[in-house]
mmCIF file of the N, C-alpha and C atoms, coordinates in Angstrom:
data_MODEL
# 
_entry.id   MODEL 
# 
loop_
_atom_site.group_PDB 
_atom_site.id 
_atom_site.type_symbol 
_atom_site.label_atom_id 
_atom_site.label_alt_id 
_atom_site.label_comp_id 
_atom_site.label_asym_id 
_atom_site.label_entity_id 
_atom_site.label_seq_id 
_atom_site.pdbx_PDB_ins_code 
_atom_site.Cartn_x 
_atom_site.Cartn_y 
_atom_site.Cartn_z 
_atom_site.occupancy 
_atom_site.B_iso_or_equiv 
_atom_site.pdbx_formal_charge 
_atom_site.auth_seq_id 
_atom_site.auth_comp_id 
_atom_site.auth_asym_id 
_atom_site.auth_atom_id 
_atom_site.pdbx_PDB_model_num 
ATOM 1   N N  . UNK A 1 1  ? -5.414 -10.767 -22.914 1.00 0.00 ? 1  UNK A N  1 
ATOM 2   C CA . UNK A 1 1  ? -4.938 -10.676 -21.537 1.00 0.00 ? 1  UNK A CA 1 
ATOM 3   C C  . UNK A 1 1  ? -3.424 -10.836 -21.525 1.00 0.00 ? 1  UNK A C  1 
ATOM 4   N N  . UNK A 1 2  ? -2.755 -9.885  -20.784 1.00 0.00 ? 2  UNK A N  1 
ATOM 5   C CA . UNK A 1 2  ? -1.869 -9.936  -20.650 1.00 0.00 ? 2  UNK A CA 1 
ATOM 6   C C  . UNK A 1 2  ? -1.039 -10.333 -19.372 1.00 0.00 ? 2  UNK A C  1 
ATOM 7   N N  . UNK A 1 3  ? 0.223  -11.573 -19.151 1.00 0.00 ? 3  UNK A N  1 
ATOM 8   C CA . UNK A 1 3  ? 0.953  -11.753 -18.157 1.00 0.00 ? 3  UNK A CA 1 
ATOM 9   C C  . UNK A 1 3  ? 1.934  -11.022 -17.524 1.00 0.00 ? 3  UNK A C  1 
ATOM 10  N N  . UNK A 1 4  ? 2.210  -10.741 -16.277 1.00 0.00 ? 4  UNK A N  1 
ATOM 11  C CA . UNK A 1 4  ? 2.925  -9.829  -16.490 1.00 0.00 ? 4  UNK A CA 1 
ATOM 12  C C  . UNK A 1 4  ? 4.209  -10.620 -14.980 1.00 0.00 ? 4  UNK A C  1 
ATOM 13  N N  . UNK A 1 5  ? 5.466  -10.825 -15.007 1.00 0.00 ? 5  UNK A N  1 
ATOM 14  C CA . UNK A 1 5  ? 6.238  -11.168 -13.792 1.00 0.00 ? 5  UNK A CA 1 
ATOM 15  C C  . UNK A 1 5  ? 6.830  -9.849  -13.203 1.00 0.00 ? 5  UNK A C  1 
ATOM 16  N N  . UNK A 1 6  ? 6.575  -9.600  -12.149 1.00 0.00 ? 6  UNK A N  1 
ATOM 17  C CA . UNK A 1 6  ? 7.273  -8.039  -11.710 1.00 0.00 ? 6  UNK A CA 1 
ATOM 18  C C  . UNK A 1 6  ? 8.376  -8.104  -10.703 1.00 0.00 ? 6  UNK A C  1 
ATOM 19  N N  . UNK A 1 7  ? 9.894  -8.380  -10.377 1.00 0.00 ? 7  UNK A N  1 
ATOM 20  C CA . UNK A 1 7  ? 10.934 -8.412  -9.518  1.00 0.00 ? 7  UNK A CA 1 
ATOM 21  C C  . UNK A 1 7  ? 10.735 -7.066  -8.789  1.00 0.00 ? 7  UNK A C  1 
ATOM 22  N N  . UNK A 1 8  ? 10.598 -7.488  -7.451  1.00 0.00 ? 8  UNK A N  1 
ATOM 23  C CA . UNK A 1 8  ? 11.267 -6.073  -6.898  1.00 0.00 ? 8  UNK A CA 1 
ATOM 24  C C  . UNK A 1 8  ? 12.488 -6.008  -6.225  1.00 0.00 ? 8  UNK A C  1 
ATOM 25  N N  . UNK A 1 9  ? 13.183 -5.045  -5.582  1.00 0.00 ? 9  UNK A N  1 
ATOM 26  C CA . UNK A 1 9  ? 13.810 -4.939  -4.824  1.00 0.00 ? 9  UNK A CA 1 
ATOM 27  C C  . UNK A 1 9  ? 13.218 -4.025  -3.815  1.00 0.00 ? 9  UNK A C  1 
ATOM 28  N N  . UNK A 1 10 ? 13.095 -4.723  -2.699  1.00 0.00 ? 10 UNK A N  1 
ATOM 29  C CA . UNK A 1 10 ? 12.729 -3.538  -1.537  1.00 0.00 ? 10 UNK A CA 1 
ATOM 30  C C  . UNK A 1 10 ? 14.141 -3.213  -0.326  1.00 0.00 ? 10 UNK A C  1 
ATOM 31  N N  . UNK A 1 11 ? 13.956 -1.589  0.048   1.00 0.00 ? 11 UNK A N  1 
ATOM 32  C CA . UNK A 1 11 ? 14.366 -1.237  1.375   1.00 0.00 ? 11 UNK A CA 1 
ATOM 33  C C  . UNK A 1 11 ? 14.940 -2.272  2.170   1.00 0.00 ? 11 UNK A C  1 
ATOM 34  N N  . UNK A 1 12 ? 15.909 -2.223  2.727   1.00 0.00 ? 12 UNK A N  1 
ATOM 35  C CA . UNK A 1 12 ? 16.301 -3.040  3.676   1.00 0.00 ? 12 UNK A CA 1 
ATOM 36  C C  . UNK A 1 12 ? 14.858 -3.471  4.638   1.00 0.00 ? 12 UNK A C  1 
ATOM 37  N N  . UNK A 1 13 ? 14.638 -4.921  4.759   1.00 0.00 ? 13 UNK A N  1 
ATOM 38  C CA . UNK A 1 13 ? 13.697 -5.069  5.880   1.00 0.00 ? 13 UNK A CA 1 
ATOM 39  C C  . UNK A 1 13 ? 12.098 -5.000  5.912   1.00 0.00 ? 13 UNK A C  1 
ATOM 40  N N  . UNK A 1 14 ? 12.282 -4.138  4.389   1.00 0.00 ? 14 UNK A N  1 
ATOM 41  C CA . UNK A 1 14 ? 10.808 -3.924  4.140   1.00 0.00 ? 14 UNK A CA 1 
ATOM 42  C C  . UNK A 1 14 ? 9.897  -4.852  3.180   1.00 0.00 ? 14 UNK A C  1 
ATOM 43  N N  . UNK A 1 15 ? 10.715 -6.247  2.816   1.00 0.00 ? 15 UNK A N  1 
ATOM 44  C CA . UNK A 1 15 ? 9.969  -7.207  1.874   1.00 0.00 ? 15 UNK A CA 1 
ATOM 45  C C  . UNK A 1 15 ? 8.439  -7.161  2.431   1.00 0.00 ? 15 UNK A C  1 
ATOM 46  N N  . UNK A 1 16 ? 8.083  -7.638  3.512   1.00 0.00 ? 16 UNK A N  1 
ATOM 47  C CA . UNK A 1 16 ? 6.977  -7.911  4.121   1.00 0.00 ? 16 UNK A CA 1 
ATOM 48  C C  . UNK A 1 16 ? 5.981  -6.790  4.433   1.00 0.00 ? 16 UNK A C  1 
ATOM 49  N N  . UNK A 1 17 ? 6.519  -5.721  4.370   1.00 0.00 ? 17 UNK A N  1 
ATOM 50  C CA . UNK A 1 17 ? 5.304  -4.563  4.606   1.00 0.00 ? 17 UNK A CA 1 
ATOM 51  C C  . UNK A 1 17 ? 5.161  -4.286  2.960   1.00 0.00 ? 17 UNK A C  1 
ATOM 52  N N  . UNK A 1 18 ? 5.836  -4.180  1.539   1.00 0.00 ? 18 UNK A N  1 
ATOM 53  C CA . UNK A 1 18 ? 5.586  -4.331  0.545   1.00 0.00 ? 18 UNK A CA 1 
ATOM 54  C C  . UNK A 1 18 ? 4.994  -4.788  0.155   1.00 0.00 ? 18 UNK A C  1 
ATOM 55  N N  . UNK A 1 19 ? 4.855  -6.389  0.469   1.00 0.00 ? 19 UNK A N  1 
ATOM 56  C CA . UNK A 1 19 ? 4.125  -7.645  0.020   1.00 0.00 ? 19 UNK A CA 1 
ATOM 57  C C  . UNK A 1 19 ? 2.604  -7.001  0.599   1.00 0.00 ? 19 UNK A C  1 
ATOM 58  N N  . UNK A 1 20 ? 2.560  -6.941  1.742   1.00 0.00 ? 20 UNK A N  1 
ATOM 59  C CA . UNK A 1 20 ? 1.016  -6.568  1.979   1.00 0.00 ? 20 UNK A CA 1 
ATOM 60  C C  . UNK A 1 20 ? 0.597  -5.338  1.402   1.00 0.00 ? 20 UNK A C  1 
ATOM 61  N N  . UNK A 1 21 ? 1.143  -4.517  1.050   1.00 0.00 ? 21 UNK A N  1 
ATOM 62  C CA . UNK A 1 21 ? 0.789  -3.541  0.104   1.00 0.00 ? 21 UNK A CA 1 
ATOM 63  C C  . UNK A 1 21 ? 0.224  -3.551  -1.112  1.00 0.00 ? 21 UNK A C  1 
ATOM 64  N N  . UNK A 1 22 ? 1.208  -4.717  -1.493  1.00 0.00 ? 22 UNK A N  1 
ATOM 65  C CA . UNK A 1 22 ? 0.964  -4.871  -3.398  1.00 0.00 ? 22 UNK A CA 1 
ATOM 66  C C  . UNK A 1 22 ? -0.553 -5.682  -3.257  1.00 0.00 ? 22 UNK A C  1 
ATOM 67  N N  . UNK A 1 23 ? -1.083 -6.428  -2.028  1.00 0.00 ? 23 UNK A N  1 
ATOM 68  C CA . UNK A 1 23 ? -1.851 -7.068  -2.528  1.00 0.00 ? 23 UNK A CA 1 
ATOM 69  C C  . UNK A 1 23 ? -3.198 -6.273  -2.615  1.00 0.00 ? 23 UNK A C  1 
ATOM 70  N N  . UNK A 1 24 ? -3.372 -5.353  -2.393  1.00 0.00 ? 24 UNK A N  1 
ATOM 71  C CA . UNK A 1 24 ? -4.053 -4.392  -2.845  1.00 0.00 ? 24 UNK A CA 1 
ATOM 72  C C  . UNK A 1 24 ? -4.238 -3.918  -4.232  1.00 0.00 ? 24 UNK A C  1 
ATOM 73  N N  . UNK A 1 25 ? -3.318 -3.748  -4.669  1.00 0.00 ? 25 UNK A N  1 
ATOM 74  C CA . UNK A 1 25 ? -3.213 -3.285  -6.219  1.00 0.00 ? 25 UNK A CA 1 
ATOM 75  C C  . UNK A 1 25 ? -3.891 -4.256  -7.367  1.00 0.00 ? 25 UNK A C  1 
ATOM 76  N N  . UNK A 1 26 ? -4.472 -3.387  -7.574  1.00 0.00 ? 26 UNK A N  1 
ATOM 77  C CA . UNK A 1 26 ? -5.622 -3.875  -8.981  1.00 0.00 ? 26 UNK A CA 1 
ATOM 78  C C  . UNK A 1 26 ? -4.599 -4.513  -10.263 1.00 0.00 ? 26 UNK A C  1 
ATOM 79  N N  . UNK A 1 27 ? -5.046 -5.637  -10.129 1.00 0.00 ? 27 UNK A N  1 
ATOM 80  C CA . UNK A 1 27 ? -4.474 -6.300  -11.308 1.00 0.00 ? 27 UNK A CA 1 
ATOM 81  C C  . UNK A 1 27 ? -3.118 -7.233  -10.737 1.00 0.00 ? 27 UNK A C  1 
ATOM 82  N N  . UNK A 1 28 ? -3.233 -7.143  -9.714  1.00 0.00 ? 28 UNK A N  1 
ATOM 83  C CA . UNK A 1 28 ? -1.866 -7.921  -9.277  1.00 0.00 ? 28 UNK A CA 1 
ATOM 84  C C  . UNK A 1 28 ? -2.939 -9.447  -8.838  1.00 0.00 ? 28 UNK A C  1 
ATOM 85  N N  . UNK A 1 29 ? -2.081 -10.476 -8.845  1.00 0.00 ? 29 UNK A N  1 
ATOM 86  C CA . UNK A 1 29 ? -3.413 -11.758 -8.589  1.00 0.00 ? 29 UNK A CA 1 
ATOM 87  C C  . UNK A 1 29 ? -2.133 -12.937 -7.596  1.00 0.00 ? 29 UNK A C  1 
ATOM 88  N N  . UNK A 1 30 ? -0.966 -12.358 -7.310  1.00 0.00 ? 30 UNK A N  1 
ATOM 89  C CA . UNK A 1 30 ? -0.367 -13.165 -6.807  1.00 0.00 ? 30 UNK A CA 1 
ATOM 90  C C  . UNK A 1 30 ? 1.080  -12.610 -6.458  1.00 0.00 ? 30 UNK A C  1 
ATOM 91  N N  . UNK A 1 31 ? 1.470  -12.559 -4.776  1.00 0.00 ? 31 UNK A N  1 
ATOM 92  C CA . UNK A 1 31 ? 2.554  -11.508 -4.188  1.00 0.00 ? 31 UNK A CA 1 
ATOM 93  C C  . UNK A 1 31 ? 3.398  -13.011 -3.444  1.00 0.00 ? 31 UNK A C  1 
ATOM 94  N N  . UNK A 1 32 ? 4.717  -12.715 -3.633  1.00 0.00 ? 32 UNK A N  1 
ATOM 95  C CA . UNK A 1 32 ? 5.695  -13.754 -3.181  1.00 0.00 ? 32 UNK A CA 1 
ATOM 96  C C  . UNK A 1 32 ? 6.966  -12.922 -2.585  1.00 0.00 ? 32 UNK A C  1 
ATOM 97  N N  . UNK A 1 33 ? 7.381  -13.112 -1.357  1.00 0.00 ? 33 UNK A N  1 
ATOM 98  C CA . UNK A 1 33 ? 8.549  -12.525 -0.801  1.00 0.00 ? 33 UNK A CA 1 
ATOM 99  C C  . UNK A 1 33 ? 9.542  -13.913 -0.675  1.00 0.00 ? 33 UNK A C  1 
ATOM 100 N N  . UNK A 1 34 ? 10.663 -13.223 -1.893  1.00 0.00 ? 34 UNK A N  1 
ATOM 101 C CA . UNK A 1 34 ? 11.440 -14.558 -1.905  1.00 0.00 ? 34 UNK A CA 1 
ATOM 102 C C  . UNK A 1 34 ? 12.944 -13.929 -1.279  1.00 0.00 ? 34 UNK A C  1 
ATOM 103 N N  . UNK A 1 35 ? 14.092 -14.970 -1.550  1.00 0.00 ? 35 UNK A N  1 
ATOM 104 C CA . UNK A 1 35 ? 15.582 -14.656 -1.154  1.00 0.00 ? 35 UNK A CA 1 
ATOM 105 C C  . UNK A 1 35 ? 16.099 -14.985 -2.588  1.00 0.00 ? 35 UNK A C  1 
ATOM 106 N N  . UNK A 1 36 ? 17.080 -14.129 -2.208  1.00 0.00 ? 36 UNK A N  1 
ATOM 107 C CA . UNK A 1 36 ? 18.055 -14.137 -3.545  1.00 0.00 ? 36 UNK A CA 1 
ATOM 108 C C  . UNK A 1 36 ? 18.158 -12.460 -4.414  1.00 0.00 ? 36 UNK A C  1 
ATOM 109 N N  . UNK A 1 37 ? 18.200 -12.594 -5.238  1.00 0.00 ? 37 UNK A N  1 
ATOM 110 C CA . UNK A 1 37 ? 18.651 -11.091 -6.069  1.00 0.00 ? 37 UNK A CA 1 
ATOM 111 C C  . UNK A 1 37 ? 17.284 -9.649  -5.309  1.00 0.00 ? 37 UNK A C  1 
ATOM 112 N N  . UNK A 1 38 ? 16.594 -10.623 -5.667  1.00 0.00 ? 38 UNK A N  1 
ATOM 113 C CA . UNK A 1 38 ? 15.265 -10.079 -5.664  1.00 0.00 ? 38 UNK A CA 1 
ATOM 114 C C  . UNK A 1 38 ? 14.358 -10.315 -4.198  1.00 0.00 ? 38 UNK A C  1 
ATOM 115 N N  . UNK A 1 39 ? 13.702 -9.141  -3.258  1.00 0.00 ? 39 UNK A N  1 
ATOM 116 C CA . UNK A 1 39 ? 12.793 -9.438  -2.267  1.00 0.00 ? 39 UNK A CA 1 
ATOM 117 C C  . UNK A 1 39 ? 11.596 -9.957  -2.889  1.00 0.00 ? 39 UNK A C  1 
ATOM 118 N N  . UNK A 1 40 ? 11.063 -9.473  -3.894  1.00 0.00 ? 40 UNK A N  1 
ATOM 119 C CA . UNK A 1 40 ? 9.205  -9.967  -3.681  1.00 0.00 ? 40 UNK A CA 1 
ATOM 120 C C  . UNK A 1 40 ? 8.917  -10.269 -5.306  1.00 0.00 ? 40 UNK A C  1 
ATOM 121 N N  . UNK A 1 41 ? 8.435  -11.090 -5.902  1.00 0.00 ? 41 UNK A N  1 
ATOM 122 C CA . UNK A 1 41 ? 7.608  -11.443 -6.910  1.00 0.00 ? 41 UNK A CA 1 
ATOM 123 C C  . UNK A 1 41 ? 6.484  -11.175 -7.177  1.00 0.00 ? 41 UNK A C  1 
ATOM 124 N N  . UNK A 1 42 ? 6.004  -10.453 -7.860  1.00 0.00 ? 42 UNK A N  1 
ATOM 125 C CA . UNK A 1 42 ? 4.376  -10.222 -7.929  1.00 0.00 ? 42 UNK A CA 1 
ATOM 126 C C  . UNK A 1 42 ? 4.219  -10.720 -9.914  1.00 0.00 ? 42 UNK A C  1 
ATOM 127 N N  . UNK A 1 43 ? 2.862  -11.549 -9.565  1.00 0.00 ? 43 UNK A N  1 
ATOM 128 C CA . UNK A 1 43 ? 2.167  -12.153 -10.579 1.00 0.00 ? 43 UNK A CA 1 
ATOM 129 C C  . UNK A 1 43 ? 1.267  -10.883 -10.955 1.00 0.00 ? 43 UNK A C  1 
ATOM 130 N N  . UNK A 1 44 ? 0.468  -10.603 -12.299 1.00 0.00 ? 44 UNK A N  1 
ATOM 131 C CA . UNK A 1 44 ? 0.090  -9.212  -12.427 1.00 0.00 ? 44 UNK A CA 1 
ATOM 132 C C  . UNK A 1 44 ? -0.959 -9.861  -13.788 1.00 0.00 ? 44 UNK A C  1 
ATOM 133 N N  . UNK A 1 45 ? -1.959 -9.669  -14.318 1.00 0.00 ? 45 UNK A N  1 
ATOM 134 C CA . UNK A 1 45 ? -2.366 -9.499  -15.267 1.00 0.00 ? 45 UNK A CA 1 
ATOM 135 C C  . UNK A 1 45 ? -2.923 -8.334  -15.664 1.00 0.00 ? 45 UNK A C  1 
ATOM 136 N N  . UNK A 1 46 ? -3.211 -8.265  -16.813 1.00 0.00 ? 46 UNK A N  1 
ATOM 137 C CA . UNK A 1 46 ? -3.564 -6.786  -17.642 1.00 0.00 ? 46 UNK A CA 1 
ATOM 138 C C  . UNK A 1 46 ? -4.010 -7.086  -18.999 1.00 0.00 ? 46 UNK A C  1 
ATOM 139 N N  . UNK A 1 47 ? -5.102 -6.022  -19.786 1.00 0.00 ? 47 UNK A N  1 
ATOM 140 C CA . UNK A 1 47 ? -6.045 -6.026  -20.337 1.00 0.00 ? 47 UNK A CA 1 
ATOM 141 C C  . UNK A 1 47 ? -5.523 -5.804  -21.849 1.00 0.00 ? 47 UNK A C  1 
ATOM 142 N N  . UNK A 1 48 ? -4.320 -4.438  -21.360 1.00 0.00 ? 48 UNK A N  1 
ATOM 143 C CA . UNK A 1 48 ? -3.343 -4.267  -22.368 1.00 0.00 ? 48 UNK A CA 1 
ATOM 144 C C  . UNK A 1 48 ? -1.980 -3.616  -21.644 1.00 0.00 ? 48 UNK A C  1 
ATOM 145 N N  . UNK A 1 49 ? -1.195 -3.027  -22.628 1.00 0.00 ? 49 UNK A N  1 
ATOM 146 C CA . UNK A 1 49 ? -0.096 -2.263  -22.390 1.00 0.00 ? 49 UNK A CA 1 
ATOM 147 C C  . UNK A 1 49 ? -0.149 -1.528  -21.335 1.00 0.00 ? 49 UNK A C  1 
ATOM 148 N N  . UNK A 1 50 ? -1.052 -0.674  -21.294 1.00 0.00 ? 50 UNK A N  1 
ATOM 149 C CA . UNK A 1 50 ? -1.520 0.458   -20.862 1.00 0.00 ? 50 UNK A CA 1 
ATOM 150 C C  . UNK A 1 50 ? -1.810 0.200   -19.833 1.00 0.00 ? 50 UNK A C  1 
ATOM 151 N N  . UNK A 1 51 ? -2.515 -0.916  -18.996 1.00 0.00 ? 51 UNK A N  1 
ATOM 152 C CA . UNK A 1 51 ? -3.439 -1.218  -18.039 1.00 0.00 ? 51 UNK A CA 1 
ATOM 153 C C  . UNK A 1 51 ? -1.888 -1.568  -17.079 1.00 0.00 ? 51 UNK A C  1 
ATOM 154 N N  . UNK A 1 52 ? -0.823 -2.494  -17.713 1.00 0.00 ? 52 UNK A N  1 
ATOM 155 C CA . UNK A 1 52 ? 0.537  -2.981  -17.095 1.00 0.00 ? 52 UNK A CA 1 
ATOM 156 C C  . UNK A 1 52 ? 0.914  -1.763  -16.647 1.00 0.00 ? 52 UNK A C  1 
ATOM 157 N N  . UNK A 1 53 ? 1.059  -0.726  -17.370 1.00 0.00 ? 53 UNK A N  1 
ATOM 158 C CA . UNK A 1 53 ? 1.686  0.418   -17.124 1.00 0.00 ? 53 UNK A CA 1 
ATOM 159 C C  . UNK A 1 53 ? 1.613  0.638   -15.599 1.00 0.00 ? 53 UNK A C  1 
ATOM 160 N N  . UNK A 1 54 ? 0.093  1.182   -15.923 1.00 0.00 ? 54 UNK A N  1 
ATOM 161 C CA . UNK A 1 54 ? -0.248 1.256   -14.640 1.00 0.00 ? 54 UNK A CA 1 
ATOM 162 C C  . UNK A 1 54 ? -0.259 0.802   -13.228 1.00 0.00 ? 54 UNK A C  1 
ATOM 163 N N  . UNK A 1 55 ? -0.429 -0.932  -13.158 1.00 0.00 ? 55 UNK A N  1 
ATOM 164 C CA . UNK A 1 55 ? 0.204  -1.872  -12.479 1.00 0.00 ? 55 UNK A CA 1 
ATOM 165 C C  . UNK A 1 55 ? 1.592  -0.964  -11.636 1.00 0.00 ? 55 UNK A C  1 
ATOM 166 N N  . UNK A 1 56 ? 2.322  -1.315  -12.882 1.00 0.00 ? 56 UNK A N  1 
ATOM 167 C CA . UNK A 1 56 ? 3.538  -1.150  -12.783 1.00 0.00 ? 56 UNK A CA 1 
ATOM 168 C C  . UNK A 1 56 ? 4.031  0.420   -11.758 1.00 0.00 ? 56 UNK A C  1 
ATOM 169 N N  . UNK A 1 57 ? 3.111  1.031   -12.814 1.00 0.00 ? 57 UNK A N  1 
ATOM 170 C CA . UNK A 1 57 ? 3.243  2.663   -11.870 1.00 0.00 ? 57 UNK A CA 1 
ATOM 171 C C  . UNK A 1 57 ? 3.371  2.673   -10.312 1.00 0.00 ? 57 UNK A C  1 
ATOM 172 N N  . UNK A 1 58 ? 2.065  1.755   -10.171 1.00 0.00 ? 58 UNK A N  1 
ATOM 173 C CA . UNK A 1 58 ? 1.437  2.180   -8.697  1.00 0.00 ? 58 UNK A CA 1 
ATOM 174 C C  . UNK A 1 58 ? 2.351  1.237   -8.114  1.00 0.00 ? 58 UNK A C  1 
ATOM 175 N N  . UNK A 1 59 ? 2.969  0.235   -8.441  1.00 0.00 ? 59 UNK A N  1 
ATOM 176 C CA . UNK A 1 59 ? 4.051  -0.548  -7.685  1.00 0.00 ? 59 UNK A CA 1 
ATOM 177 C C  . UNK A 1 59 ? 5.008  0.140   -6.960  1.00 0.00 ? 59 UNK A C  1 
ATOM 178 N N  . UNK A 1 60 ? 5.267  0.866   -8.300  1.00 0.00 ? 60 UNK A N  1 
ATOM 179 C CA . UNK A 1 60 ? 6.732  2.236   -8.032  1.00 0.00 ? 60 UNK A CA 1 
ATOM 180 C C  . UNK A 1 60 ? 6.164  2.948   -6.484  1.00 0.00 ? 60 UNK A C  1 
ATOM 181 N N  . UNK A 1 61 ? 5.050  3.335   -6.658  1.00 0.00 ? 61 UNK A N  1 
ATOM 182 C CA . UNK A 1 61 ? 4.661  4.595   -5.548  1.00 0.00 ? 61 UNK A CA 1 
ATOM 183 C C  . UNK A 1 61 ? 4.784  3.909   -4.042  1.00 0.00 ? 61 UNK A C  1 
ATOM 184 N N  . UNK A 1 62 ? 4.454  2.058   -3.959  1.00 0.00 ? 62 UNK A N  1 
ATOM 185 C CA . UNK A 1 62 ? 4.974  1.920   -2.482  1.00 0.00 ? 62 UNK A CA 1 
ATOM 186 C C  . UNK A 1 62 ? 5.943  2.266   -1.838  1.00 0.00 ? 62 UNK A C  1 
ATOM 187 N N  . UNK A 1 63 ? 5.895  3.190   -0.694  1.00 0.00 ? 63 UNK A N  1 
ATOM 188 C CA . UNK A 1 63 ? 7.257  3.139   0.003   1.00 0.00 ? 63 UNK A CA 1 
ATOM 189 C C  . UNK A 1 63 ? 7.664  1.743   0.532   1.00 0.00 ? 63 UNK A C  1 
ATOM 190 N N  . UNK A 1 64 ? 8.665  1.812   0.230   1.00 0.00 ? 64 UNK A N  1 
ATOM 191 C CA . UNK A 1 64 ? 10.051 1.000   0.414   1.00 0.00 ? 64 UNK A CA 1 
ATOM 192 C C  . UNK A 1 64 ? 10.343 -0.189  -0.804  1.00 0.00 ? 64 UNK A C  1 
ATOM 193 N N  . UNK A 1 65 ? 10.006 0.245   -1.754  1.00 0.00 ? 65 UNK A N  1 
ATOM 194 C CA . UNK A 1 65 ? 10.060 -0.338  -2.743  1.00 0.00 ? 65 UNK A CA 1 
ATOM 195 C C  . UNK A 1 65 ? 11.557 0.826   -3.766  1.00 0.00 ? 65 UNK A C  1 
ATOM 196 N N  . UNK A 1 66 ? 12.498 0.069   -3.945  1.00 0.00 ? 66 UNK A N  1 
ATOM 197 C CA . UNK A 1 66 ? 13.422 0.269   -4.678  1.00 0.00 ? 66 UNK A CA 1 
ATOM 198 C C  . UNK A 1 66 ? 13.799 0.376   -6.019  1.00 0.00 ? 66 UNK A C  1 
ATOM 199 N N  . UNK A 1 67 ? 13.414 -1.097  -6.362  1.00 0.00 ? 67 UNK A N  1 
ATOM 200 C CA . UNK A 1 67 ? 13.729 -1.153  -7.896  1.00 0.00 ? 67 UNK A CA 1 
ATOM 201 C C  . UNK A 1 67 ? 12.738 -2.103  -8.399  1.00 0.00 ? 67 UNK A C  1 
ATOM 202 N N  . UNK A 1 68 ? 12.205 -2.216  -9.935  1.00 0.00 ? 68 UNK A N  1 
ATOM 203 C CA . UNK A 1 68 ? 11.531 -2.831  -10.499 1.00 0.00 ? 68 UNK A CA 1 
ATOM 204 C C  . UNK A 1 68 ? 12.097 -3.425  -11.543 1.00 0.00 ? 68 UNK A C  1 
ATOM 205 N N  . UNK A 1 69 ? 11.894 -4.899  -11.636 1.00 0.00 ? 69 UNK A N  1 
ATOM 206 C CA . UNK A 1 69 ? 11.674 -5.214  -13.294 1.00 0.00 ? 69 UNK A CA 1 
ATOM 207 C C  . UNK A 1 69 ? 11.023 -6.434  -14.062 1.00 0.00 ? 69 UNK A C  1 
ATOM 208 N N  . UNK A 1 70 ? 10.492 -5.597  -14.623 1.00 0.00 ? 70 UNK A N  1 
ATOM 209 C CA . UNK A 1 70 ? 9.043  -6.426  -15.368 1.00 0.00 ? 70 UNK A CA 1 
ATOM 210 C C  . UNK A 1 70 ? 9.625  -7.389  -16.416 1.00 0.00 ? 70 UNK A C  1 
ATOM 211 N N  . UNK A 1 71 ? 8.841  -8.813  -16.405 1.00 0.00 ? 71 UNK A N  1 
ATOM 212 C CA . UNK A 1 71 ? 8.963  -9.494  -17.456 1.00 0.00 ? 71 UNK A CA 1 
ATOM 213 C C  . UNK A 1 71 ? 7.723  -10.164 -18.292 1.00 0.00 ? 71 UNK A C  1 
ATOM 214 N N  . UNK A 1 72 ? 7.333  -9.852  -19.647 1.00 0.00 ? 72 UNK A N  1 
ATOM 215 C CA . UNK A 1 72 ? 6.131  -9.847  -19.779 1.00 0.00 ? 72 UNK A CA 1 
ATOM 216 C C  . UNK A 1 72 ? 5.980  -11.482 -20.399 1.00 0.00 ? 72 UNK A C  1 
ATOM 217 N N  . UNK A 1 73 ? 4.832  -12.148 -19.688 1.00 0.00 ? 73 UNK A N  1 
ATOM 218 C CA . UNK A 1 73 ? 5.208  -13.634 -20.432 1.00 0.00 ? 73 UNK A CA 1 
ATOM 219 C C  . UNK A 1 73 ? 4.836  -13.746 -21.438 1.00 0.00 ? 73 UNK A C  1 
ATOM 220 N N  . UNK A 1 74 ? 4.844  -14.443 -22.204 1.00 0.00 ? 74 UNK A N  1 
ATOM 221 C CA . UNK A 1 74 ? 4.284  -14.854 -23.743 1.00 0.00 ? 74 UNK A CA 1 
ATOM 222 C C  . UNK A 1 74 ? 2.887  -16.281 -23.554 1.00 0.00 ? 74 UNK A C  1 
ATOM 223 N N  . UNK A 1 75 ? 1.966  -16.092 -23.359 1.00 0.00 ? 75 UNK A N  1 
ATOM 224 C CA . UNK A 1 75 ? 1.281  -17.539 -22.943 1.00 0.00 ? 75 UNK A CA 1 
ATOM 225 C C  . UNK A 1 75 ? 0.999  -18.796 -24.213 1.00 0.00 ? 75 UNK A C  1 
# 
């Protein structure tokens, strides 16, 4: 099993319609809209590489979602 920390940056204004978005997404297990560099935190696990990918993909496809970046933990 894999950990996965995901930063986003969203759209002006749009942290909160993001956040309810992501919590939909398979494999995500925990959504945080914070302040500072970054709008939203999402907690993510995955099976393998491949499975993150994907995660990761479908993150990209919310509108108002900007920028991503993944940090994979080591447990």
């Amino acid at each position: 099993m894999m950990t996965a920390y995901i930063l986003l940056k969203t759209v002006i204004a749009k942290e909160h319609e993001v956040a309810q978005a992501l919590r939909g997404v398979r494999g995500i297990i925990e959504v945080k809209v914070v302040f500072g560099e970054y709008d939203v935190v999402v907690k993510a696990q995955a099976e393998n590489a491949r499975e993150l990918d994907e995660i990761v993909t479908s993150i990209r496809r919310i509108n108002g979602v900007a920028v991503t970046s993944t940090l994979i933990a080591s447990d």
